[in-house]
mmJSON file of the N, C-alpha and C atoms, coordinates in Angstrom:
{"data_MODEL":{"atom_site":{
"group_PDB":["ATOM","ATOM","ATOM","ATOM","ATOM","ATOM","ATOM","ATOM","ATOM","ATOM","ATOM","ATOM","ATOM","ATOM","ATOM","ATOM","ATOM","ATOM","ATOM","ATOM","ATOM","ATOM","ATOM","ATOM","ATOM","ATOM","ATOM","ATOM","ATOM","ATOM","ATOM","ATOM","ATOM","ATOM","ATOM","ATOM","ATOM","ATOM","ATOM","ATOM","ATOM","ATOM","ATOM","ATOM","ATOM","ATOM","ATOM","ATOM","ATOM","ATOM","ATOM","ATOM","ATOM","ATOM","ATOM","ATOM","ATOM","ATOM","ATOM","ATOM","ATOM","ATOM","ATOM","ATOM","ATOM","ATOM","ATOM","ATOM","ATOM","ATOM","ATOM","ATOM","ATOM","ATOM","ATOM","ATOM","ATOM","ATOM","ATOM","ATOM","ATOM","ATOM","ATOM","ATOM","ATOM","ATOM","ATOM","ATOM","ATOM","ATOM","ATOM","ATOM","ATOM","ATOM","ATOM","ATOM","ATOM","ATOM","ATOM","ATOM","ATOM","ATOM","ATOM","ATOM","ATOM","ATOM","ATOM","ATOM","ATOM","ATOM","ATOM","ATOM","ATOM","ATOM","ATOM","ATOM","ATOM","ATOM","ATOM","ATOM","ATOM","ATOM","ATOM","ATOM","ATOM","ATOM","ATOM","ATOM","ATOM","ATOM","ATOM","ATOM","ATOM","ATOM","ATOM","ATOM","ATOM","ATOM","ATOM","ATOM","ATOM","ATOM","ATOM","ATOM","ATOM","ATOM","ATOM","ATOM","ATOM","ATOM","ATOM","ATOM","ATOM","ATOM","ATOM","ATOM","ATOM","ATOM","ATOM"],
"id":[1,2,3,4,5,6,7,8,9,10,11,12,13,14,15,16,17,18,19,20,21,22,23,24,25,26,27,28,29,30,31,32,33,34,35,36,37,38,39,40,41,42,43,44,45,46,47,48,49,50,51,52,53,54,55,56,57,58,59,60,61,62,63,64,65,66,67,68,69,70,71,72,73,74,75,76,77,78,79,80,81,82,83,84,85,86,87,88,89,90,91,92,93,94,95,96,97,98,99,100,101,102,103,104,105,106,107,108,109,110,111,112,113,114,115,116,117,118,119,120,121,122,123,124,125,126,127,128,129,130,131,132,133,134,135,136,137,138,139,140,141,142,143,144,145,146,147,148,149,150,151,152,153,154,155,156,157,158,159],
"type_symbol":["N","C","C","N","C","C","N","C","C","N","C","C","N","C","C","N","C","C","N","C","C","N","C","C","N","C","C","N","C","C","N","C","C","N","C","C","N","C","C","N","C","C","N","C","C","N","C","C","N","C","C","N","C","C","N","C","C","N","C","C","N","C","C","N","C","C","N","C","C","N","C","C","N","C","C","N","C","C","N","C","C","N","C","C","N","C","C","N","C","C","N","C","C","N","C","C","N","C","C","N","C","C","N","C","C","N","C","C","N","C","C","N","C","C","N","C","C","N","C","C","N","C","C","N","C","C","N","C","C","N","C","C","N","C","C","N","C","C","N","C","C","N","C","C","N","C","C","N","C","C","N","C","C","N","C","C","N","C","C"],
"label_atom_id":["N","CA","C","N","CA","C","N","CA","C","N","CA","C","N","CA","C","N","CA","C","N","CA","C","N","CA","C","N","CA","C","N","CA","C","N","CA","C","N","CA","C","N","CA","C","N","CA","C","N","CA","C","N","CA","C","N","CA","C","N","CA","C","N","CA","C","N","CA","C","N","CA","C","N","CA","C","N","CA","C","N","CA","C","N","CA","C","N","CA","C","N","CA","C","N","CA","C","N","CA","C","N","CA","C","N","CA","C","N","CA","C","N","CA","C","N","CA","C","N","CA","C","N","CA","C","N","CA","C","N","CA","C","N","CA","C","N","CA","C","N","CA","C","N","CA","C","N","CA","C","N","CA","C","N","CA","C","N","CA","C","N","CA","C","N","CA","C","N","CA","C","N","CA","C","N","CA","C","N","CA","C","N","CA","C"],
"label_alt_id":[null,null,null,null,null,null,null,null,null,null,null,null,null,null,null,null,null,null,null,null,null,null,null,null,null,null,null,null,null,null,null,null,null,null,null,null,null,null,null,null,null,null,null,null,null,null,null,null,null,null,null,null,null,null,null,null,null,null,null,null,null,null,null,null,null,null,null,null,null,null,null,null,null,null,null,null,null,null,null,null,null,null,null,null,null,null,null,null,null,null,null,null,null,null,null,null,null,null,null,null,null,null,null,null,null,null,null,null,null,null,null,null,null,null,null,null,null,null,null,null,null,null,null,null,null,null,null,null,null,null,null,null,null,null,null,null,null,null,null,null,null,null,null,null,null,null,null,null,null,null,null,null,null,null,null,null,null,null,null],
"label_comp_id":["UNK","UNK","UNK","UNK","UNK","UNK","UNK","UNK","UNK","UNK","UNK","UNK","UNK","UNK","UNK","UNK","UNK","UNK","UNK","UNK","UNK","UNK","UNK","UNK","UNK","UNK","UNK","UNK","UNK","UNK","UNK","UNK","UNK","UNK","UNK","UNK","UNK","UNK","UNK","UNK","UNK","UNK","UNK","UNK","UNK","UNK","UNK","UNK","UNK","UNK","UNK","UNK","UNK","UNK","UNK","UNK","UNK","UNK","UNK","UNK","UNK","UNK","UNK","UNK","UNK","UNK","UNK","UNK","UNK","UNK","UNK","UNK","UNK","UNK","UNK","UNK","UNK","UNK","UNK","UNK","UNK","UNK","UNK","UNK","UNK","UNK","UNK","UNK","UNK","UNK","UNK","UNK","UNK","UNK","UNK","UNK","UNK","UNK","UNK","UNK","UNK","UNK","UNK","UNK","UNK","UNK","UNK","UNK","UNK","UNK","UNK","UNK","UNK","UNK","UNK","UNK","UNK","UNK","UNK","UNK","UNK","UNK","UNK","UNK","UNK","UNK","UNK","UNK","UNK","UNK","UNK","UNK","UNK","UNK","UNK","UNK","UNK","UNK","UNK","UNK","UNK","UNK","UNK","UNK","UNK","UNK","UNK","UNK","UNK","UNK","UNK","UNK","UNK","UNK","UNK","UNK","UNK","UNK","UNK"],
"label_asym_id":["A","A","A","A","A","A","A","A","A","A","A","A","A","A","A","A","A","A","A","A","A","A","A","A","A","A","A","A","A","A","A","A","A","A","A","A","A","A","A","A","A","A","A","A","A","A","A","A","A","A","A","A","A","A","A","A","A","A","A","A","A","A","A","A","A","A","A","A","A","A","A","A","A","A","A","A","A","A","A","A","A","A","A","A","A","A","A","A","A","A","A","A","A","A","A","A","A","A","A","A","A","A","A","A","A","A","A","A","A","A","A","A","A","A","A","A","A","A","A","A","A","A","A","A","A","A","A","A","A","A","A","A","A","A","A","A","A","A","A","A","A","A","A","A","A","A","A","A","A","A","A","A","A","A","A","A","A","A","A"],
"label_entity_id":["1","1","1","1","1","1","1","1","1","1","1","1","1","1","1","1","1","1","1","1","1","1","1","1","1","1","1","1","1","1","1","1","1","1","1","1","1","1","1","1","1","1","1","1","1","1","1","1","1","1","1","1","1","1","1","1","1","1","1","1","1","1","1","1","1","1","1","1","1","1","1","1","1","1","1","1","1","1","1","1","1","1","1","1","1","1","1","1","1","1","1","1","1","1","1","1","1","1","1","1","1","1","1","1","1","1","1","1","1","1","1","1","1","1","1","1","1","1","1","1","1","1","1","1","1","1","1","1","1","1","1","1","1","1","1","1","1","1","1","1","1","1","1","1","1","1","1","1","1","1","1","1","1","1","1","1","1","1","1"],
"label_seq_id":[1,1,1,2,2,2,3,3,3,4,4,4,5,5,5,6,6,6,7,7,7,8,8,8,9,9,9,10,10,10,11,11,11,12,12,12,13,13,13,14,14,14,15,15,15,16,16,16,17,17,17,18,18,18,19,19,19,20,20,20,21,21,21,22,22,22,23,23,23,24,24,24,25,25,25,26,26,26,27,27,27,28,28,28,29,29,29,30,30,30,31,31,31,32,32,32,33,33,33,34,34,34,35,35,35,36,36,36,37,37,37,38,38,38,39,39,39,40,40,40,41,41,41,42,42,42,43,43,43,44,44,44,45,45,45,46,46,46,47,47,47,48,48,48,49,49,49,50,50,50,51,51,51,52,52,52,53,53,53],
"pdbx_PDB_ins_code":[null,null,null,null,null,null,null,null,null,null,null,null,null,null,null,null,null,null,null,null,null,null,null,null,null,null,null,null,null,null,null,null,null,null,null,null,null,null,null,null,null,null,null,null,null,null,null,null,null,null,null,null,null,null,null,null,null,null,null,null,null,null,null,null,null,null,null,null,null,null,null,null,null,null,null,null,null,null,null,null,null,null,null,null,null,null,null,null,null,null,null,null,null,null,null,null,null,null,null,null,null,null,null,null,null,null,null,null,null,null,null,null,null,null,null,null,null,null,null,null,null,null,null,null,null,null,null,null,null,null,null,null,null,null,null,null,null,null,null,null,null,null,null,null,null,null,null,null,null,null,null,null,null,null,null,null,null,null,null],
"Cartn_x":[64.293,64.545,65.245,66.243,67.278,66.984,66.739,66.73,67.64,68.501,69.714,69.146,69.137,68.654,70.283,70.897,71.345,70.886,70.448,70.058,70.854,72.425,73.416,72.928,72.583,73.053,71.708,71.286,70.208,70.525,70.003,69.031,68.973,68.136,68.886,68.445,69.45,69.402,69.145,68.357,67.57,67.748,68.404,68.516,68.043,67.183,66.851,67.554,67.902,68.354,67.494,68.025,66.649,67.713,67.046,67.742,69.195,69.105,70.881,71.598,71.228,72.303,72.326,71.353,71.309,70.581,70.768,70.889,68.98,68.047,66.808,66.425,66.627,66.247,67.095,67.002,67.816,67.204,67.56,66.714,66.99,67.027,67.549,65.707,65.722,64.706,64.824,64.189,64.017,63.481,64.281,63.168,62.166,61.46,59.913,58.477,57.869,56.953,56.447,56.01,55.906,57.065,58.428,59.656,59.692,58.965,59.017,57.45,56.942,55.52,55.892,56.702,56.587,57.695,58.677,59.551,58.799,57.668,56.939,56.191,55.675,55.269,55.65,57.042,57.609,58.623,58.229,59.187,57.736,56.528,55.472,55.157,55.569,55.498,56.853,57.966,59.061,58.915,57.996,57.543,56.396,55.334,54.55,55.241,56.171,56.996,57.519,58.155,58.609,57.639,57.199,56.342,54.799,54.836,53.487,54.651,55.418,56.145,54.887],
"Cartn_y":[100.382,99.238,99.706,99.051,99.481,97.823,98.197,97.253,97.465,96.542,96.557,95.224,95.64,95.319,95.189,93.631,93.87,93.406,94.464,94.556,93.823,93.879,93.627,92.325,91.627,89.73,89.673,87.777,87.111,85.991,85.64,86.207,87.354,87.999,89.827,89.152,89.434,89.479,90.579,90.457,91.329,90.763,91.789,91.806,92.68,92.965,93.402,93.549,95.472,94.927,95.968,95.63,96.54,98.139,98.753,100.135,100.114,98.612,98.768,98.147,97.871,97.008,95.684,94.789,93.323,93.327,92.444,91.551,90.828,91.442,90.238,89.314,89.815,88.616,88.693,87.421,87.874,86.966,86.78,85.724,86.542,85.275,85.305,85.326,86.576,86.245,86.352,85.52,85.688,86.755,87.631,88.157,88.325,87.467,87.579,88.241,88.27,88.715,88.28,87.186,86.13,86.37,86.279,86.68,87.915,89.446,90.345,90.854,90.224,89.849,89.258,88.241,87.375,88.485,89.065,90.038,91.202,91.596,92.988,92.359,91.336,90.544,90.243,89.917,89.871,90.774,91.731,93.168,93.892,93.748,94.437,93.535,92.101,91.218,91.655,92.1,92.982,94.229,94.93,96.108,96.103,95.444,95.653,94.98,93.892,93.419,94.365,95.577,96.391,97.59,97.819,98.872,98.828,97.331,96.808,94.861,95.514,94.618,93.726],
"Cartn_z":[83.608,82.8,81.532,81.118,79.579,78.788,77.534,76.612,75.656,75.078,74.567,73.331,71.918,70.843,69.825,69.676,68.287,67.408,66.641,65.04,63.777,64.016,63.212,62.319,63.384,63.14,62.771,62.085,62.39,63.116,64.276,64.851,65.633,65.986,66.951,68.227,69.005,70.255,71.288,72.399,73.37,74.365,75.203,76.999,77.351,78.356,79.215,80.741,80.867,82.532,83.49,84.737,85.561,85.784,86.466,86.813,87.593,88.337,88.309,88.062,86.768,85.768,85.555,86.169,86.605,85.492,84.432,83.46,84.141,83.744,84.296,83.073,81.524,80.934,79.717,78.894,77.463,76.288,75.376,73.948,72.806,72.174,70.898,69.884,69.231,67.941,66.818,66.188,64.15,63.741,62.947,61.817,61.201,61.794,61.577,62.065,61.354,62.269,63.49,63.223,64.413,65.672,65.317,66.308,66.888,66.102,66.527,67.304,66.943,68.236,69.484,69.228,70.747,71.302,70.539,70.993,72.014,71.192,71.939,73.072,72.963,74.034,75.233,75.295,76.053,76.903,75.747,76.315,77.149,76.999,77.293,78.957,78.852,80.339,81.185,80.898,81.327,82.376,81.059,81.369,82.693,82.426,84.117,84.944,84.572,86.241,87.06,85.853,86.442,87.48,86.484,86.908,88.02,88.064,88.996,89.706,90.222,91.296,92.126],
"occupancy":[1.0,1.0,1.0,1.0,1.0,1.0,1.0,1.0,1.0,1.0,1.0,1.0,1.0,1.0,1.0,1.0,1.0,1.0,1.0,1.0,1.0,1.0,1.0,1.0,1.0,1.0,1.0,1.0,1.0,1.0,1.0,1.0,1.0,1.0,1.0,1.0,1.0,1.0,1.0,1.0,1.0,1.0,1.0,1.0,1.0,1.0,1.0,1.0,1.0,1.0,1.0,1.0,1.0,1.0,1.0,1.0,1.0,1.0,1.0,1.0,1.0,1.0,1.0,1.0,1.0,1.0,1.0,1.0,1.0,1.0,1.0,1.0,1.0,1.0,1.0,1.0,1.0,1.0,1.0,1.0,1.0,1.0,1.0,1.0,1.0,1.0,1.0,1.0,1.0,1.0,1.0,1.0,1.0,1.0,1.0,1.0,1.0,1.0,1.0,1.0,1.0,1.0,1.0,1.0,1.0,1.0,1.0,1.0,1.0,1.0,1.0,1.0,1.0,1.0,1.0,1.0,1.0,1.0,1.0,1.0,1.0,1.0,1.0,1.0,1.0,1.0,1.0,1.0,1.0,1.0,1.0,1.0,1.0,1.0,1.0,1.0,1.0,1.0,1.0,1.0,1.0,1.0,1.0,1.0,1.0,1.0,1.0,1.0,1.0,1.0,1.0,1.0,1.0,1.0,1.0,1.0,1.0,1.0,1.0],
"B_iso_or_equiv":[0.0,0.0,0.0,0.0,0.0,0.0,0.0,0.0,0.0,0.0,0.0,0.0,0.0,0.0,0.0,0.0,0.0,0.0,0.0,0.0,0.0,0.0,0.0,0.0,0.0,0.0,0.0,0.0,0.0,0.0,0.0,0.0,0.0,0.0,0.0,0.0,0.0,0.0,0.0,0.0,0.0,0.0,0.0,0.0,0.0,0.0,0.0,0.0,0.0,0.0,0.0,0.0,0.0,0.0,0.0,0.0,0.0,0.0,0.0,0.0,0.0,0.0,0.0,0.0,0.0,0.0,0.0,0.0,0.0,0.0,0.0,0.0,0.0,0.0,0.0,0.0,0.0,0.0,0.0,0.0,0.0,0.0,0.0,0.0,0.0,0.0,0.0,0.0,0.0,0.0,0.0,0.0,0.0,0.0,0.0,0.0,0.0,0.0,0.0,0.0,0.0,0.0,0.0,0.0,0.0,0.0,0.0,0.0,0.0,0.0,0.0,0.0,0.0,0.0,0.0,0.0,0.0,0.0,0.0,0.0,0.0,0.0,0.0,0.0,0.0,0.0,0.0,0.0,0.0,0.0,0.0,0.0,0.0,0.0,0.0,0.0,0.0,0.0,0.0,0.0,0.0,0.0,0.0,0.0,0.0,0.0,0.0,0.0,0.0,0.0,0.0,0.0,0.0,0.0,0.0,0.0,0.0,0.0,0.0],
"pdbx_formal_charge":[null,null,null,null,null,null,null,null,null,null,null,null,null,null,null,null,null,null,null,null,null,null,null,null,null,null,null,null,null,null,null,null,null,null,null,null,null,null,null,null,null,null,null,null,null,null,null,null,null,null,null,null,null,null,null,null,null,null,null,null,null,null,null,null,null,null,null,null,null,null,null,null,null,null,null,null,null,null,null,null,null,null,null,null,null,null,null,null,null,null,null,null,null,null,null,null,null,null,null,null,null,null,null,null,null,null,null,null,null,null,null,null,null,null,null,null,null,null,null,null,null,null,null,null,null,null,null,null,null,null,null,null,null,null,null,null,null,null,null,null,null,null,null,null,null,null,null,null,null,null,null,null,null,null,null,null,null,null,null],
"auth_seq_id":[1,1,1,2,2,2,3,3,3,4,4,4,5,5,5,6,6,6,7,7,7,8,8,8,9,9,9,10,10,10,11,11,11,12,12,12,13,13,13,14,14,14,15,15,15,16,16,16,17,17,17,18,18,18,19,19,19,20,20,20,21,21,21,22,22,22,23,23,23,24,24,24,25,25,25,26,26,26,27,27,27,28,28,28,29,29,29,30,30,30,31,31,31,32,32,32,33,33,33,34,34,34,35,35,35,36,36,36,37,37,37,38,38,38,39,39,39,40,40,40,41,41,41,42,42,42,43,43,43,44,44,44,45,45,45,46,46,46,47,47,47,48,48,48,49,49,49,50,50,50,51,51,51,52,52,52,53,53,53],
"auth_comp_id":["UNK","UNK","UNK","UNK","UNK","UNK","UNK","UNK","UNK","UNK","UNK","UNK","UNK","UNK","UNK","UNK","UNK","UNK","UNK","UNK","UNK","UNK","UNK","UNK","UNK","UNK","UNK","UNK","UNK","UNK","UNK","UNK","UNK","UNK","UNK","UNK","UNK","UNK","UNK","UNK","UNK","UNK","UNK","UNK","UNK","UNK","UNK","UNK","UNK","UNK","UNK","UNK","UNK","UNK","UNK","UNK","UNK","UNK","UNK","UNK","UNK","UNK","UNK","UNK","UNK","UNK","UNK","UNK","UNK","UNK","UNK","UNK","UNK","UNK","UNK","UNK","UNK","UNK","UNK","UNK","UNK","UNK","UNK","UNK","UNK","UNK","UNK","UNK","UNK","UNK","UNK","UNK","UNK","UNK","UNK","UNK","UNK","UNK","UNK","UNK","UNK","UNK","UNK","UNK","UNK","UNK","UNK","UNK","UNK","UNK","UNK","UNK","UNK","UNK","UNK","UNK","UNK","UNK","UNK","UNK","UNK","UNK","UNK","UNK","UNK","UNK","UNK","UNK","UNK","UNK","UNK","UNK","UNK","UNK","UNK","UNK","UNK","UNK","UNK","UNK","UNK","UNK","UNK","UNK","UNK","UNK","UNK","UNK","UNK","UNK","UNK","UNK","UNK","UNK","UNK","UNK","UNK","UNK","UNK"],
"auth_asym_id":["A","A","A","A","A","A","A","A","A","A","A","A","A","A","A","A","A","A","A","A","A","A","A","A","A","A","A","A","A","A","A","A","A","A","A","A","A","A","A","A","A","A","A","A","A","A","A","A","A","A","A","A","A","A","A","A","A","A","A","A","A","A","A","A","A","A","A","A","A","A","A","A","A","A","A","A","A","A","A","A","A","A","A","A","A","A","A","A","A","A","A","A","A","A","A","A","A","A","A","A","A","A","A","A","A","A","A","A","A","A","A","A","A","A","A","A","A","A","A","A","A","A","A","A","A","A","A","A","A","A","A","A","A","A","A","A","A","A","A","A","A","A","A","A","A","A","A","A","A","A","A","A","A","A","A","A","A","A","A"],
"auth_atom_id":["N","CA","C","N","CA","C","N","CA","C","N","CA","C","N","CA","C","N","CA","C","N","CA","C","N","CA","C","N","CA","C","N","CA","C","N","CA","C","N","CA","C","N","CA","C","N","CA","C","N","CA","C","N","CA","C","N","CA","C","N","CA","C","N","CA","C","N","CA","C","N","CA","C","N","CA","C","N","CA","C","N","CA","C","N","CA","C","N","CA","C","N","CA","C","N","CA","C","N","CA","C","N","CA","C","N","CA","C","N","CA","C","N","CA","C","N","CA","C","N","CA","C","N","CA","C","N","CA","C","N","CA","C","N","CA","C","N","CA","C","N","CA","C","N","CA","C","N","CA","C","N","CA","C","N","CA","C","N","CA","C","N","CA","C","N","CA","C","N","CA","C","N","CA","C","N","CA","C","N","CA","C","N","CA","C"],
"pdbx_PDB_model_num":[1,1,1,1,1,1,1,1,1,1,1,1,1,1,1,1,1,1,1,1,1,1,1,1,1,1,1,1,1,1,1,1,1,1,1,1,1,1,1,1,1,1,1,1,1,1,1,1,1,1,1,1,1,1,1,1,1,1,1,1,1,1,1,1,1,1,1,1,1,1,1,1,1,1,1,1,1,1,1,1,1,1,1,1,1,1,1,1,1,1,1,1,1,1,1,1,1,1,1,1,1,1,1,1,1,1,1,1,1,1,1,1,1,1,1,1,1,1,1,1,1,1,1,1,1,1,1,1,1,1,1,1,1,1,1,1,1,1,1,1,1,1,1,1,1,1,1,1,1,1,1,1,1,1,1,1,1,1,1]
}}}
């Protein structure tokens, strides 16, 4: 799994793709704390899809 984070902008945007390149998710979050919780959150529900199919 590759996660691709831009930082640049507000809001930062996050895609997620699987090991061969397919694009599985993407979203836009705020700066906030709140935005960077649901961020790890959802990078952490990513993460066992992958790893527990």
């Amino acid at each position: 799994m590759f996660i691709g984070w831009d930082w640049s902008t507000e809001p930062h945007d996050v895609t997620v793709m699987d090991d061969a390149g397919k694009r599985i998710d993407r979203w836009e979050l705020a700066h906030t704390e709140e935005g960077f919780a649901k961020t790890l959150a959802r990078l952490g529900s990513a993460a066992s899809r992958q790893i527990c199919p």
